[in-house]
N, C-alpha and C positions, 0 to 999 in steps of 0.2 A: 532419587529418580528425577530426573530434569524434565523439567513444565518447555511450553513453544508457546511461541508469542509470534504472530503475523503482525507486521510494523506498516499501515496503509498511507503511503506518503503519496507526495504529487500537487501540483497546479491547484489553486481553488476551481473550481467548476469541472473539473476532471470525474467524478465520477466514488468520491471513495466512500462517503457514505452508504451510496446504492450497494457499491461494491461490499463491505460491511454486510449490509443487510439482506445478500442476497446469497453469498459464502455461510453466512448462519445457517440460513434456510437449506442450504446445500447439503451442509454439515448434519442436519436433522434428517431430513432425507436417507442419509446413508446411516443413520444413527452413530453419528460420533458428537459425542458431546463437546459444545463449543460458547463461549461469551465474548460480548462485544465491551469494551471500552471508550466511551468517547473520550478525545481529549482536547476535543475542539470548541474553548471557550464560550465561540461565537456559532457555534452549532444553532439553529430557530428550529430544525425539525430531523428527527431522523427515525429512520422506519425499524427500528428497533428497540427494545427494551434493555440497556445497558446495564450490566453487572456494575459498573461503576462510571458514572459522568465527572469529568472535570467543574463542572457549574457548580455543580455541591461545595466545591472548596474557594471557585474565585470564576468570574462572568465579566465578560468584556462591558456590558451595558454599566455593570456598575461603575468601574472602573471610570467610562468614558464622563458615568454622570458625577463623578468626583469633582468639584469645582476646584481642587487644590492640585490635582495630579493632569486635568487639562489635555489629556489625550484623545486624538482620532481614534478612528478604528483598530487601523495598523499598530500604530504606538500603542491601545489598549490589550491588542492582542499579545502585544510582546512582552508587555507587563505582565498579564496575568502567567504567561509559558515561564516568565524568569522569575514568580512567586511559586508557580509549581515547582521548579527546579529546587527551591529552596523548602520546598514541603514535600519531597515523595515519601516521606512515612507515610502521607494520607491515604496514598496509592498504596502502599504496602500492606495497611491495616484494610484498605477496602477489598483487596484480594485475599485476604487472611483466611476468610471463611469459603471462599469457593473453591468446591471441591476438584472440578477439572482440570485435567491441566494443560488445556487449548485455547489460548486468548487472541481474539482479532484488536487490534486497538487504532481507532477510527483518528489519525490524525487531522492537524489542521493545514491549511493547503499555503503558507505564507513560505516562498523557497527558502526565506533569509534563517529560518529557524534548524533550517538543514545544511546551510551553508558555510557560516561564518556567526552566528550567537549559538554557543556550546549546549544549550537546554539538552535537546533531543541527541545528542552525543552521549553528554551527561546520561538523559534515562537508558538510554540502550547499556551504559557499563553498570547502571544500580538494576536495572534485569538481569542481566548478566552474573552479577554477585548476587541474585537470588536463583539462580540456576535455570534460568529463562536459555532457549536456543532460539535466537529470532533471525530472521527472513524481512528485510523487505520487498516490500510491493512499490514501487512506485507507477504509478498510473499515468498516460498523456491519453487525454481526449483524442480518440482518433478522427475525428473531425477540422481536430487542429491540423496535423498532418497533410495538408496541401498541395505542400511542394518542396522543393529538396533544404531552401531558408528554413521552412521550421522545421522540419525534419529534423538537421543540425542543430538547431536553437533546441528542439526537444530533448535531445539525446546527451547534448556538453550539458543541463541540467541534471539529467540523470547520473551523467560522469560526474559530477561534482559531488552531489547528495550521496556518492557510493562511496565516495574516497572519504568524504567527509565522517559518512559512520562506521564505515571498517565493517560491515555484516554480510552476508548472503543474500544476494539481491538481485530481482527478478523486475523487469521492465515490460507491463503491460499497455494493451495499446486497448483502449475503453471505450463502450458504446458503442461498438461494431452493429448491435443493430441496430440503428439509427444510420445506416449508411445504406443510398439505395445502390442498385445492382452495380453501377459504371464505377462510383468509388470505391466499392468493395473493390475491383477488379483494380481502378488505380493504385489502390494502398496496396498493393499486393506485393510490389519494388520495395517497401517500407520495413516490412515487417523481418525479413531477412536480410538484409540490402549490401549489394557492392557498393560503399563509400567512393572509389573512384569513378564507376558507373555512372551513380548519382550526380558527382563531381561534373561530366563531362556535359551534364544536363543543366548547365548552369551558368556556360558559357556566354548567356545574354548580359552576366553583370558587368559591369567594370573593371576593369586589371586590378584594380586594389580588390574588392569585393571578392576578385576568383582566385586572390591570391590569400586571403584569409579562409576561405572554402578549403581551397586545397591544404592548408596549415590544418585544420578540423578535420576535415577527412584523415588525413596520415594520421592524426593523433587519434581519430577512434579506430582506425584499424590497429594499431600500436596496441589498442587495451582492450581491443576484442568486443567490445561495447556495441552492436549493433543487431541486436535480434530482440524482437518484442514479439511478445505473445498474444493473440489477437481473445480479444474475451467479450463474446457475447452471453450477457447473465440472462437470456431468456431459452438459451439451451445447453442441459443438462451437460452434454458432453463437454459442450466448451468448460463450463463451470469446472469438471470433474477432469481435465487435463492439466489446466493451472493450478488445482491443489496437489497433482501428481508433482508437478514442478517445484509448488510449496513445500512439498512434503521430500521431497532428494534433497532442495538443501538445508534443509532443518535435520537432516538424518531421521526422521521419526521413526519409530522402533517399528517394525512392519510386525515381530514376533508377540506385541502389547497389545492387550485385549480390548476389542473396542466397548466405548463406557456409554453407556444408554444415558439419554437426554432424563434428568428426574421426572420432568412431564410425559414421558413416554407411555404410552398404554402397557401394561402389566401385564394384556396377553403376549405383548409381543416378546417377555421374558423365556417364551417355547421354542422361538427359534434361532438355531447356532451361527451365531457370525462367527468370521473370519479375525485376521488381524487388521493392522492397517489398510496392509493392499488393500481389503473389502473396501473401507475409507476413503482411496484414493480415488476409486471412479474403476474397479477392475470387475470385468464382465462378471 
């Protein structure tokens, strides 16, 4: 029977920790049993209790404080993702004993790890040969989203990190509530958006400038690449329509029983859920 895996990628500051720990909480709610993974070395805080943290096997602080290996931040980080890479038994044995088979896994927010150094390629085909169906999420602060420059800068990021992992992958736009009424209303072009539209809105750059725009534009209309899903984690509904999204392309078995959180209250063993659907967020 194949396990699901949500792959939480995106920007640092985007939003995926929260996002992590607030999908959990979603997840209890509906009572679908679900664990978090971090694997974000440089993690300092995160609002959840993780079935398995990367820090247990390698931490960027140490790393940095190696006086022989001499690395920043950056450079700490990448070391420790390319000593994972060369250690996922640890991962394998630290999931060995969880019974669910719903994993969120809290990545770490550096693009280059999604881009062009193979780590996170790498784990996506060693879940995979353990019969993992994974989904990304990748996140853009919707706050970032401005104007139609980042917009494009946001989205040729996401088209990259798609091509680059070959999985099922969903482009979320994060922190919607944190946007007061007038940017809600201007992100609204964003979230589904005509690329030439967009284009025609951009007309103040320079001829070189609008001739690289219009080169991005064609080429995300080309891959179809331009719909994000707006996710406010402070209501239920928004939560419960992007796991529906989660959940189509992960195929998740709608006819599989839903599996009660072990902390669950044992009265609530009297009454009959559903399958999936129930899960997804269905009336």
């Amino acid at each position: 029977m194949p396990r699901y895996a949500q792959l939480v990628i995106g920007p640092a500051g985007s939003g995926k920790s929260t996002y992590c720990s607030n999908m959990l909480r979603h997840c209890e709610n509906i009572h679908r049993a679900a664990h978090v993974v971090n694997l974000d070395p440089a993690a300092e805080y995160f609002d959840y209790e993780p079935v398995a943290d990367i820090k247990e096997l390698i931490e960027v602080d140490d790393v940095m404080a190696d006086e022989e290996l001499r690395f920043g931040p950056n450079g700490g980080l990448v070391f420790c993702m390319e000593y994972f890479g060369q250690n996922f038994d640890w991962l394998k044995e630290q999931l060995g004993d969880v019974e669910d088979d719903y994993l969120i896994f809290d990545c770490p927010g550096q693009i280059e790890l999604y881009t062009h150094i193979p780590v996170m390629k790498q784990l996506v085909e060693t879940l995979q040969s353990w019969d993992f169906r994974i989904c990304a999420l990748f996140l853009v602060d919707s706050q970032f989203i401005v104007d139609t420059s980042k917009f494009f800068s946001g989205i040729m990021t996401a088209l990259s990190t798609m091509v680059n992992l070959e999985v099922p992958h969903i482009n979320v736009m994060s922190k919607m509530d944190l946007l007061g009424k007038k940017a809600k209303t201007d992100i609204e072009k964003f979230l589904d958006p005509d690329p030439q539209l967009l284009l025609a809105e951009s007309q103040h750059l320079s001829p070189k400038f609008q001739k690289l725009n219009a080169a991005l534009a064609n080429l995300i209309e080309d891959y179809s690449l331009v719909r994000f899903i707006p996710l406010d984690p402070t209501d239920e509904e928004s939560m419960s329509n992007l796991l529906i999204s989660v959940d189509t392309a992960l195929q998740y078995d709608e006819d599989q029983d839903v599996r009660i959180p072990r902390d669950a209250d044992e009265d609530d063993g009297d009454v009959e859920l559903g399958g999936a659907g129930f899960g997804a967020g269905d009336d």
